[in-house]
N, CA, C and O atoms as CSV, one atom per row, in Angstrom:
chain,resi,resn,atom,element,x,y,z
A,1,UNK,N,N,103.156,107.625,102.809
A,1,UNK,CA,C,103.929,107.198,103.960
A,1,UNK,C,C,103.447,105.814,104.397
A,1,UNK,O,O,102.268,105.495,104.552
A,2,UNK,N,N,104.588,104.986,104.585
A,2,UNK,CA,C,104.028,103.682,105.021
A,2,UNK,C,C,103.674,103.834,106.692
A,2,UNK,O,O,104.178,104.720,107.382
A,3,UNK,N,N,102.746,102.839,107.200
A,3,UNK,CA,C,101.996,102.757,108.073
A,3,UNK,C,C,103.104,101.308,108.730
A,3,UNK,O,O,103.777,100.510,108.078
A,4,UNK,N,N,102.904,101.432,110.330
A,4,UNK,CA,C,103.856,100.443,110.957
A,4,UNK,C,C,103.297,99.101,110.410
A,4,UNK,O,O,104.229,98.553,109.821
A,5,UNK,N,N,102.134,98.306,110.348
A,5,UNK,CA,C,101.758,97.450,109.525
A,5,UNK,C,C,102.281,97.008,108.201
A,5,UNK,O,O,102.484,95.815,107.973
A,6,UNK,N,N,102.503,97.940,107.328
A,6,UNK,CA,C,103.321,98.104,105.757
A,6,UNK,C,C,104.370,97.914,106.026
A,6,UNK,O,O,104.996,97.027,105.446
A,7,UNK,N,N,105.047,98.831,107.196
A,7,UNK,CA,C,106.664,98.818,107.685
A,7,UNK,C,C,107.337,96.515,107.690
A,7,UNK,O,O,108.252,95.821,107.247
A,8,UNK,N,N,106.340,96.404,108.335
A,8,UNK,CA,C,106.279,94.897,108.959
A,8,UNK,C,C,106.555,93.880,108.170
A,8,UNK,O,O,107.476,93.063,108.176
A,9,UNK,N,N,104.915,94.159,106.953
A,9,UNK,CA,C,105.107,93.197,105.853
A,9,UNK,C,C,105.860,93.519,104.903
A,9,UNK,O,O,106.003,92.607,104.089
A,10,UNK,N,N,106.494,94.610,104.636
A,10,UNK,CA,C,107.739,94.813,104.105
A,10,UNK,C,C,109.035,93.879,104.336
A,10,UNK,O,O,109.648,93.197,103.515
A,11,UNK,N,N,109.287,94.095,105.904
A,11,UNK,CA,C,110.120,93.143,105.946
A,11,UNK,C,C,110.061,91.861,105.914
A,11,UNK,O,O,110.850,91.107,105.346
A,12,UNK,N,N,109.097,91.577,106.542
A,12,UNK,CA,C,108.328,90.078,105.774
A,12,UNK,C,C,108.446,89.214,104.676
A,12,UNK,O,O,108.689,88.013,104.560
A,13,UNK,N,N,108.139,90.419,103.659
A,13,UNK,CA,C,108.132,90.261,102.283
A,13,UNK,C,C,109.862,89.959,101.775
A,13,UNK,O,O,110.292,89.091,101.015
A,14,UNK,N,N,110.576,91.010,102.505
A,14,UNK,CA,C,112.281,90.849,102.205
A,14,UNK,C,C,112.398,89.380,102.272
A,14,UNK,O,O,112.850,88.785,101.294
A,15,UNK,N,N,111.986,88.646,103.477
A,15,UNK,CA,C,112.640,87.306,103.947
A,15,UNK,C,C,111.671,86.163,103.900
A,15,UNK,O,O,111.715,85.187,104.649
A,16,UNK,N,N,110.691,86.396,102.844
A,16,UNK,CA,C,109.676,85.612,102.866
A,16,UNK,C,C,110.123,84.204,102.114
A,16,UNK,O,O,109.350,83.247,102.060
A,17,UNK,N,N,111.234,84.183,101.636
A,17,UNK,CA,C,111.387,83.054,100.773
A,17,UNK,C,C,112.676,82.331,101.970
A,17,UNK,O,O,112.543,81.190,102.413
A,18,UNK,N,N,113.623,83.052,102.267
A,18,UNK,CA,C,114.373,82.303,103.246
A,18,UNK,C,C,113.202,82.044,104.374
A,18,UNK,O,O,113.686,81.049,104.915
A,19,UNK,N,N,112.232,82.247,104.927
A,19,UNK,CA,C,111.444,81.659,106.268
A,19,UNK,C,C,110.352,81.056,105.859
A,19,UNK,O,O,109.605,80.592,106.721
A,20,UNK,N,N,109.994,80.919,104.399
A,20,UNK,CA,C,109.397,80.308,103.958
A,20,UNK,C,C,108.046,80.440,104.549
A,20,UNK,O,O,107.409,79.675,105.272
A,21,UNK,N,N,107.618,82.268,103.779
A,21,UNK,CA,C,106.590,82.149,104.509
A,21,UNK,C,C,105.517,82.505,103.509
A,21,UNK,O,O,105.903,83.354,102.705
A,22,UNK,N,N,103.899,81.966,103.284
A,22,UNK,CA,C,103.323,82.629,102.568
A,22,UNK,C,C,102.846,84.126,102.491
A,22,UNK,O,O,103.254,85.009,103.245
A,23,UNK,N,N,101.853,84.309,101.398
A,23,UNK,CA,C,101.568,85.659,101.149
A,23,UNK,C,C,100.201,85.831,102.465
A,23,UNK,O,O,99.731,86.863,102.944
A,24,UNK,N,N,99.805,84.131,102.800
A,24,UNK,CA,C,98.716,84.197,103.849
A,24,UNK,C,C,99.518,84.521,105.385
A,24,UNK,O,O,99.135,85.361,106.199
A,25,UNK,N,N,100.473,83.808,105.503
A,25,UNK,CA,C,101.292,84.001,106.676
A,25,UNK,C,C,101.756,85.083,106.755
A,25,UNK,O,O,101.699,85.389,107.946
A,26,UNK,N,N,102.220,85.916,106.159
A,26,UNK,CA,C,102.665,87.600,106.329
A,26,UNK,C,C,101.239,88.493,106.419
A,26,UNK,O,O,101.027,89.449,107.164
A,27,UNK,N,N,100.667,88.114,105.799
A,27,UNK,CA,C,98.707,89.268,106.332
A,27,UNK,C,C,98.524,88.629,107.630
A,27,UNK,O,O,98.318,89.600,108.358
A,28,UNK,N,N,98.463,87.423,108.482
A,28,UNK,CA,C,98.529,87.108,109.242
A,28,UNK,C,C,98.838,87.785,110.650
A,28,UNK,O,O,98.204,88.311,111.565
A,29,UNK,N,N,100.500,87.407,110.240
A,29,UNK,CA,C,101.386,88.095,111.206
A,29,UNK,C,C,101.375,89.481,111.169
A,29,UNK,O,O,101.658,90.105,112.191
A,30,UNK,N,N,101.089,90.050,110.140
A,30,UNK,CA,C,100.717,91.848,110.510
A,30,UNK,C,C,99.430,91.818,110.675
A,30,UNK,O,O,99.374,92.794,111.423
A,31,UNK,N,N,97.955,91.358,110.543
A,31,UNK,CA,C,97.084,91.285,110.948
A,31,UNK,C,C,96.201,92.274,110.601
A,31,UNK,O,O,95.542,93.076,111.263
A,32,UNK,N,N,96.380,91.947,108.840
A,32,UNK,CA,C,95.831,92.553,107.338
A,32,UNK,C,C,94.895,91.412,106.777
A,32,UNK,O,O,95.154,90.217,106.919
A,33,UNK,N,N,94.179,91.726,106.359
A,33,UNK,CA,C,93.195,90.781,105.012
A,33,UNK,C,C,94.387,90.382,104.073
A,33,UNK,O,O,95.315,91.188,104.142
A,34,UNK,N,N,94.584,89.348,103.223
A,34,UNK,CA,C,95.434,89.080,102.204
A,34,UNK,C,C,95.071,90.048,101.177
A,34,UNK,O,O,95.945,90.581,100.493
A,35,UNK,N,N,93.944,90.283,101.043
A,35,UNK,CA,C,93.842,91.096,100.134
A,35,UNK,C,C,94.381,92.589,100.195
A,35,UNK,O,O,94.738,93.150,99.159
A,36,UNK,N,N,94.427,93.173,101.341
A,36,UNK,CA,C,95.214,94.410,101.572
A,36,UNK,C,C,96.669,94.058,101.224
A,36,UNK,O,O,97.333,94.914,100.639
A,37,UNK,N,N,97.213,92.898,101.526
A,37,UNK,CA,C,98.740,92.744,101.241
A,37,UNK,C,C,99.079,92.957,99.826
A,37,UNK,O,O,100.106,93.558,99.508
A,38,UNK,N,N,98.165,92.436,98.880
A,38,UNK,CA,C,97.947,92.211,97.610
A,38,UNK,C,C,98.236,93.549,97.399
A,38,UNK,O,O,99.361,93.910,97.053
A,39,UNK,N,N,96.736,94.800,97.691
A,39,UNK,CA,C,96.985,95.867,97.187
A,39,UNK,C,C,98.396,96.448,97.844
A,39,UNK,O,O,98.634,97.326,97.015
A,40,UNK,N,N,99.273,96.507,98.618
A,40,UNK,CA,C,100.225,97.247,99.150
A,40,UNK,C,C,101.498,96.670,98.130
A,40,UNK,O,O,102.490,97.315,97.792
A,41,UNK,N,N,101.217,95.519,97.822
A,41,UNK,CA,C,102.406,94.989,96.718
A,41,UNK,C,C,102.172,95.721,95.631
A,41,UNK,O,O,103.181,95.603,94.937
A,42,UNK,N,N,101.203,96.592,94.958
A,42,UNK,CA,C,101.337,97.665,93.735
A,42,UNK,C,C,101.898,98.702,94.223
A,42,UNK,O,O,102.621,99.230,93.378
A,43,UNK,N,N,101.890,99.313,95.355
A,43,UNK,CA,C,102.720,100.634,95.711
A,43,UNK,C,C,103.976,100.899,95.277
A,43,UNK,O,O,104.724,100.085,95.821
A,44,UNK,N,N,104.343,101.342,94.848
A,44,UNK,CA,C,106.098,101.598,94.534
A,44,UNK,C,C,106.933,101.926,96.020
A,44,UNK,O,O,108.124,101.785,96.301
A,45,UNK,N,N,105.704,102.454,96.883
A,45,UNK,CA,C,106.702,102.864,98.138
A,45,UNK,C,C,106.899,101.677,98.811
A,45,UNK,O,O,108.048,101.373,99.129
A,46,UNK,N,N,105.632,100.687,99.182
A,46,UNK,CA,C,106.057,99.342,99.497
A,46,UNK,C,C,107.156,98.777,98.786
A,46,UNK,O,O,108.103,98.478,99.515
A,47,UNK,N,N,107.301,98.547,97.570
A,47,UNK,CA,C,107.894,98.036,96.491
A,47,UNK,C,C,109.661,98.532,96.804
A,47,UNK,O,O,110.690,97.868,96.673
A,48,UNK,N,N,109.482,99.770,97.197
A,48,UNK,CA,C,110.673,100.144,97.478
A,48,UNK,C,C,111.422,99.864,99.667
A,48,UNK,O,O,112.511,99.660,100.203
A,49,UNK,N,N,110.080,100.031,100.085
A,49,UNK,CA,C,110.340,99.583,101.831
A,49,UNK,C,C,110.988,97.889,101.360
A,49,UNK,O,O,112.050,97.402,101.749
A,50,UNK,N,N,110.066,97.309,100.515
A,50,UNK,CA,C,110.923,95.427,100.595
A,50,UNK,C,C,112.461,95.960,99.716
A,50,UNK,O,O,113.348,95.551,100.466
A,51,UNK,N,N,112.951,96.461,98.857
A,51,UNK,CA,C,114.308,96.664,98.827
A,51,UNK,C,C,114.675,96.593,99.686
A,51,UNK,O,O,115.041,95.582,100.285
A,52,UNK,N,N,114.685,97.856,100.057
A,52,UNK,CA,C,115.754,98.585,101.844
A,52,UNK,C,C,115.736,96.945,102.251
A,52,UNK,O,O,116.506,96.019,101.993
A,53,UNK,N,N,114.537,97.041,102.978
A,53,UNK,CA,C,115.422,95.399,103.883
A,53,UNK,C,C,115.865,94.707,102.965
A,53,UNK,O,O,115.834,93.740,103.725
A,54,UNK,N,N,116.215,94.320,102.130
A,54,UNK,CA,C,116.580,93.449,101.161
A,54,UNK,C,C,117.880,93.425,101.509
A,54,UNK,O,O,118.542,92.609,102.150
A,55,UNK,N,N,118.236,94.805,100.802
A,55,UNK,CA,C,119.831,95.285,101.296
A,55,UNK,C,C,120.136,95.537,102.294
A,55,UNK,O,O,121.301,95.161,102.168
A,56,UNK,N,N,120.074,95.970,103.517
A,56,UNK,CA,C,120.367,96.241,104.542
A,56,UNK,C,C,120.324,95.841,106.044
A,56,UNK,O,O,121.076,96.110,106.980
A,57,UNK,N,N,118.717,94.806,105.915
A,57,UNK,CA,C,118.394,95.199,107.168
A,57,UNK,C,C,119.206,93.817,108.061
A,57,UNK,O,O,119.182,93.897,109.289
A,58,UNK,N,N,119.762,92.836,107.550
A,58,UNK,CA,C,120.604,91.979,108.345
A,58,UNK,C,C,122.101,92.588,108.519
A,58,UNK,O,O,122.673,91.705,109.158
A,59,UNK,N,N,122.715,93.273,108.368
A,59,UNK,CA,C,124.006,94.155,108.830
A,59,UNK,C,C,123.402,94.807,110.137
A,59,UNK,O,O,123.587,94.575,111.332
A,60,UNK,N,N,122.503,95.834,109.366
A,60,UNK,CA,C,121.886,96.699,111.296
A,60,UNK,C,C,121.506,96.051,112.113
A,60,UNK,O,O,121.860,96.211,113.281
A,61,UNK,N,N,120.684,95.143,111.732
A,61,UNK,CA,C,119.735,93.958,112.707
A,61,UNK,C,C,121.009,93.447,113.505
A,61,UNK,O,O,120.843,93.209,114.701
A,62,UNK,N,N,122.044,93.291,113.047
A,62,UNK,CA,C,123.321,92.702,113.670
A,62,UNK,C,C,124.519,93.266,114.503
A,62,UNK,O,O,125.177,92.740,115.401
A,63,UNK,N,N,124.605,94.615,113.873
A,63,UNK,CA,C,125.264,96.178,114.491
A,63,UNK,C,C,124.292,96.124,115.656
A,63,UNK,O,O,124.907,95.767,116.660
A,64,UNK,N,N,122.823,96.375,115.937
A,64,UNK,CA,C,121.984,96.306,117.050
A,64,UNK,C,C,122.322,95.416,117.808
A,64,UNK,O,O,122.819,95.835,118.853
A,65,UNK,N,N,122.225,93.874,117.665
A,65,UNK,CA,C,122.112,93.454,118.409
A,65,UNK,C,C,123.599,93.204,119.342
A,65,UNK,O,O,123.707,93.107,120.564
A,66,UNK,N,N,124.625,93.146,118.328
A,66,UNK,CA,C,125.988,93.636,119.342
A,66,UNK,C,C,126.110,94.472,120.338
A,66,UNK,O,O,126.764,94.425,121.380
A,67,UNK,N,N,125.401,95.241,119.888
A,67,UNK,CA,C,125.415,96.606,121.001
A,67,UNK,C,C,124.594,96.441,121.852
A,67,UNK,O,O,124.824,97.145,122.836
A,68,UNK,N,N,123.234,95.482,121.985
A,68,UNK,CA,C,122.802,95.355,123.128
A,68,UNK,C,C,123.085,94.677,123.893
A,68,UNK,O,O,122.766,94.883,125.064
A,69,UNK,N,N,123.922,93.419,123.440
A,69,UNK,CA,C,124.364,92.498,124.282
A,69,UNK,C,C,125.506,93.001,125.285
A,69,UNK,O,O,125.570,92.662,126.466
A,70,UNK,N,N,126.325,93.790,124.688
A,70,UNK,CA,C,127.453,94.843,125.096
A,70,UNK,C,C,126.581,95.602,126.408
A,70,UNK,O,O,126.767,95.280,127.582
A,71,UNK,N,N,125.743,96.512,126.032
A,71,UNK,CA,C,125.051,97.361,127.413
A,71,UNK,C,C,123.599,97.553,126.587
A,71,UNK,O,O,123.567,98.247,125.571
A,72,UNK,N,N,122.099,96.711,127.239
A,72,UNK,CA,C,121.390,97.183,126.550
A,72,UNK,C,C,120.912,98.270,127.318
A,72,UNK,O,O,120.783,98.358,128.539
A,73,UNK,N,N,120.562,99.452,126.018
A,73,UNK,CA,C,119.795,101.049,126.377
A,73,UNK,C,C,118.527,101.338,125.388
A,73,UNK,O,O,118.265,101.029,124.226
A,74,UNK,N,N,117.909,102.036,126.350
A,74,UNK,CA,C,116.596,102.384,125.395
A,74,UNK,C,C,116.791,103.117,124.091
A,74,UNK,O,O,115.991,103.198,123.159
A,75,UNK,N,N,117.863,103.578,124.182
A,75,UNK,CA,C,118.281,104.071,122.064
A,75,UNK,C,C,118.066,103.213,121.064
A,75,UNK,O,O,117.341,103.440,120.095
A,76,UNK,N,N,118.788,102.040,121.304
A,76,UNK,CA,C,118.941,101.107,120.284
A,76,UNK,C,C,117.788,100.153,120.459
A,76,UNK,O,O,117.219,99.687,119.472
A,77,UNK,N,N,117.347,99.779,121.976
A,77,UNK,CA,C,116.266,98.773,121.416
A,77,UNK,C,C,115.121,99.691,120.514
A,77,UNK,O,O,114.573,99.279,119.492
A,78,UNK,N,N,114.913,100.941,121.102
A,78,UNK,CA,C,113.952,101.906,120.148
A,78,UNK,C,C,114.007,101.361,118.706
A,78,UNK,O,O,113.207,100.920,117.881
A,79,UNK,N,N,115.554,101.642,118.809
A,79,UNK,CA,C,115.998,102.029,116.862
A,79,UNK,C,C,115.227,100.859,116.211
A,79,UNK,O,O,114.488,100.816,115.227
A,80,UNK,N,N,115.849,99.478,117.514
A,80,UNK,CA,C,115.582,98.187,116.661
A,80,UNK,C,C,114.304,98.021,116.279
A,80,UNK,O,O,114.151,97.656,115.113
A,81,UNK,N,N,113.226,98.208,117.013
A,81,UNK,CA,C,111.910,98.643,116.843
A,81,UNK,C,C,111.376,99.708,115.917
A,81,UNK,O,O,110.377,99.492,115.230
A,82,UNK,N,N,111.944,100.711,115.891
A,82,UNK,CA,C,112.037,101.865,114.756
A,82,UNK,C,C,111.739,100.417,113.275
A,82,UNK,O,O,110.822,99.841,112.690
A,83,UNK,N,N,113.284,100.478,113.330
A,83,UNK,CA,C,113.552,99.932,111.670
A,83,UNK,C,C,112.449,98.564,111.245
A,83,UNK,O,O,112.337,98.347,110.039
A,84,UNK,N,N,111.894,97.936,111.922
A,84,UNK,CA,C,110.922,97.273,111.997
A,84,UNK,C,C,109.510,97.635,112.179
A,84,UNK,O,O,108.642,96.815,112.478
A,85,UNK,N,N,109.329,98.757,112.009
A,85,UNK,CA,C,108.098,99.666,112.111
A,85,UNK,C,C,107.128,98.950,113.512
A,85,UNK,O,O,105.983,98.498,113.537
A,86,UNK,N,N,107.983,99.070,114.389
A,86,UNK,CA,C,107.047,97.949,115.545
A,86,UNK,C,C,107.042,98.950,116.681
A,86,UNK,O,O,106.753,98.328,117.703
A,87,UNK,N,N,107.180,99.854,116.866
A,87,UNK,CA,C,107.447,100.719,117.594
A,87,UNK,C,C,106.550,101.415,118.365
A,87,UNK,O,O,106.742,102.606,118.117
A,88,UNK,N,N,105.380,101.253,119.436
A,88,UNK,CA,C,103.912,101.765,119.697
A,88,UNK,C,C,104.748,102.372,120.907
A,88,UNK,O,O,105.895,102.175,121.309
A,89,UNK,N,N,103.452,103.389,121.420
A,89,UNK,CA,C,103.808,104.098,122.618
A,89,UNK,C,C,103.520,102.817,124.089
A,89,UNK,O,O,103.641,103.342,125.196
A,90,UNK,N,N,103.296,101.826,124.097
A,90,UNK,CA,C,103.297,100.961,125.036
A,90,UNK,C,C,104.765,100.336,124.688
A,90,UNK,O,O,105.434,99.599,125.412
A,91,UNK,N,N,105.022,100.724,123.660
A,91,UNK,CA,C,106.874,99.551,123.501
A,91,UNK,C,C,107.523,100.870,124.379
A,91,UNK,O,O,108.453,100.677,125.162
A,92,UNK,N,N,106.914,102.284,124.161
A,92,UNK,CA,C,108.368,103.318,124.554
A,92,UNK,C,C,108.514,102.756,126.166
A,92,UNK,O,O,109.480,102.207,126.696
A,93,UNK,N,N,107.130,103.119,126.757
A,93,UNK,CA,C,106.965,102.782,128.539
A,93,UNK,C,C,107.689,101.732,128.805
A,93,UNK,O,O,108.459,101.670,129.763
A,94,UNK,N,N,107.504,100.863,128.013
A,94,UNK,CA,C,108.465,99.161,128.612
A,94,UNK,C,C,109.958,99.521,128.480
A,94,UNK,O,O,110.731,99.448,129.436
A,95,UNK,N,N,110.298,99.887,127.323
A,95,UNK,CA,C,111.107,99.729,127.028
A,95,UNK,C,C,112.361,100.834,128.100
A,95,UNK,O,O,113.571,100.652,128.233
A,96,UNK,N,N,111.372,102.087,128.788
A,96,UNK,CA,C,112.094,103.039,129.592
A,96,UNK,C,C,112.023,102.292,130.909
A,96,UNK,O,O,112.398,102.879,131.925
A,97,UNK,N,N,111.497,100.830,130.992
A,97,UNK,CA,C,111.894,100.639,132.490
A,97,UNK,C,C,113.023,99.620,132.899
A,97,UNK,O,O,113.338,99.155,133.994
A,98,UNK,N,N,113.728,99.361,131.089
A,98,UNK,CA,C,114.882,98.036,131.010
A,98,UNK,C,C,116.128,98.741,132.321
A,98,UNK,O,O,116.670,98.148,133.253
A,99,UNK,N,N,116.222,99.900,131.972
A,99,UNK,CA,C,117.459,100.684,132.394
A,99,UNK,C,C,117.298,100.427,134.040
A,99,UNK,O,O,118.272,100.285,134.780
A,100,UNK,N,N,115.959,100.391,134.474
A,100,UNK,CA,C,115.980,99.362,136.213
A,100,UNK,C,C,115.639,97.908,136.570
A,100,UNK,O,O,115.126,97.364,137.548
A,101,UNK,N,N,116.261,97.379,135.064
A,101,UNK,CA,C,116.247,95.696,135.687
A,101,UNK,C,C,117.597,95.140,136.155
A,101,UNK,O,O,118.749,95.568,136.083
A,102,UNK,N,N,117.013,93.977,136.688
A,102,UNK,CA,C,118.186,92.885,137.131
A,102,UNK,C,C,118.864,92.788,135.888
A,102,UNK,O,O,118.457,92.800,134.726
A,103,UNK,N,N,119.956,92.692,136.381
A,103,UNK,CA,C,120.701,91.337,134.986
A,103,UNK,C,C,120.456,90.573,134.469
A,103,UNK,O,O,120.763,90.440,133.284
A,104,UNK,N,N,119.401,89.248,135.545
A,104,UNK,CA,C,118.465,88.690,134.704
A,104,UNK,C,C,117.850,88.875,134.106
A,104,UNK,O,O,118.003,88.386,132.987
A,105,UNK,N,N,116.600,89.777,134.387
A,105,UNK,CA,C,115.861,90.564,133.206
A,105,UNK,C,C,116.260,91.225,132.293
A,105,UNK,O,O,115.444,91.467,131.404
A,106,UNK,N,N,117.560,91.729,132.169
A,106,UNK,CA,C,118.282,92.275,130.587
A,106,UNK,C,C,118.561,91.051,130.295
A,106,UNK,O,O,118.514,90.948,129.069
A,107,UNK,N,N,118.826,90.072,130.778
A,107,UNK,CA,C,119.567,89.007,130.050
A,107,UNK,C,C,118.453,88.325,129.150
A,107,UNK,O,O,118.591,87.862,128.017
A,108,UNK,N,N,117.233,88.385,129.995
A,108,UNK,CA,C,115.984,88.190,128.974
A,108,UNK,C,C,115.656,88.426,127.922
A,108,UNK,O,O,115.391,87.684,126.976
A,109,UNK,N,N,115.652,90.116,128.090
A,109,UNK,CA,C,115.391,90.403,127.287
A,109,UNK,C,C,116.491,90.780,126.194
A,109,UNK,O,O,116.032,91.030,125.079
A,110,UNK,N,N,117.989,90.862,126.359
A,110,UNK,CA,C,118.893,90.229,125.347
A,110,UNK,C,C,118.486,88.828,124.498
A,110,UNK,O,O,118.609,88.905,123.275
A,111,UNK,N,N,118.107,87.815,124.950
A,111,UNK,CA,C,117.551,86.587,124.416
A,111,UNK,C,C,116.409,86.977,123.380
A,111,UNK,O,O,116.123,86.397,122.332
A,112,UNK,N,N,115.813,88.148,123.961
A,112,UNK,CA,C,114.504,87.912,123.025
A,112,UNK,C,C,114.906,89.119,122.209
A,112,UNK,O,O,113.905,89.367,121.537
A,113,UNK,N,N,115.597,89.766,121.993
A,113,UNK,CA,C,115.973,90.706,120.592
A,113,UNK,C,C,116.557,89.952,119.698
A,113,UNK,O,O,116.256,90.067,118.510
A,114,UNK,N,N,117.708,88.847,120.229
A,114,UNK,CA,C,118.337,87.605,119.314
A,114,UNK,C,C,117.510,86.996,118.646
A,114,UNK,O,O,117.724,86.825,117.446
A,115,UNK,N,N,116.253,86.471,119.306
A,115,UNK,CA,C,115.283,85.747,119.197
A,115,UNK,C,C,114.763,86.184,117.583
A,115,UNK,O,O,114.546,85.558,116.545
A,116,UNK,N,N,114.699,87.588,118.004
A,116,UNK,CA,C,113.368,88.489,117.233
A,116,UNK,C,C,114.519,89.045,116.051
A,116,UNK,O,O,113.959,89.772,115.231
A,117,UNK,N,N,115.676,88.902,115.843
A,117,UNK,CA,C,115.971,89.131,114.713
A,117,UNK,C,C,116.359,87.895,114.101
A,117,UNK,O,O,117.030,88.052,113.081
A,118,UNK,N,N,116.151,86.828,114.399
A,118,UNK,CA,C,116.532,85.480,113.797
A,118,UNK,C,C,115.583,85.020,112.717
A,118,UNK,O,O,115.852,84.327,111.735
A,119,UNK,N,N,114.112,85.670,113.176
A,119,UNK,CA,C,112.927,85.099,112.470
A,119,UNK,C,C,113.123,86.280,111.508
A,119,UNK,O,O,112.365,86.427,110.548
C-alpha cells in the first residue's frame, strides 16, 4: 500500500517533465532522501500510482475544481486531497470549518485549490 508521501511523488513523477521538475525537487517537495525516491521507482505499485495520474488525474483535478467554484463543500475538497494523497487529520478539522466562512474566505480558498492544481 502506498503511503501519502508515495501518493505525492507519484504524482509528481506523472508531471515531472511538463513542471520541469527534478528527481531532487520531487524528494524535496515530499520530504524523502532522493534515495528513497530512487527505491520507490522499482515498486510496480509506485510504477503503477505514476500511470493513474498519467491518465487521469487532470480531467478529475478539473471535474473538482468546477464543482468547487460552483459551491465549495467538504466532500470534494476531501476527495481533492484524497486523490493527491495529502489528506491528514489536521486537513479534515480545517477543512470542516469552510462550510462557516465568509465568501471571502471561500473565495480564498477557491483561489488556492486553482492554485494547487495548476502546479
Amino acid at each position: 500500500m502506498l503511503t501519502a508521501e508515495m501518493k505525492m511523488a507519484a504524482r509528481l513523477m506523472a508531471t515531472r517533465e511538463e513542471e520541469d521538475l527534478s528527481y531532487q525537487d520531487i524528494a524535496d517537495r515530499v520530504e524523502v532522501h532522493l534515495k528513497t525516491l530512487y527505491n520507490w521507482r522499482g515498486s510496480p505499485e509506485f510504477k503503477e500510482a505514476i500511470a493513474s495520474y498519467t491518465d487521469d488525474s487532470l480531467d478529475v483535478d478539473g471535474i473538482l475544481v468546477k464543482e468547487l467554484q460552483k459551491a465549495p463543500n467538504k466532500g470534494l475538497i476531501e476527495l481533492y486531497y484524497k486523490r493527491h494523497g495529502m489528506l491528514r487529520q489536521e486537513d479534515k478539522e480545517e477543512i470542516g470549518s469552510i462550510l462557516r466562512m465568509t465568501d471571502e474566505e471561500k473565495e480564498a480558498i477557491e483561489q488556492y485549490v486553482l492554485e494547487k492544481c495548476a502546479e
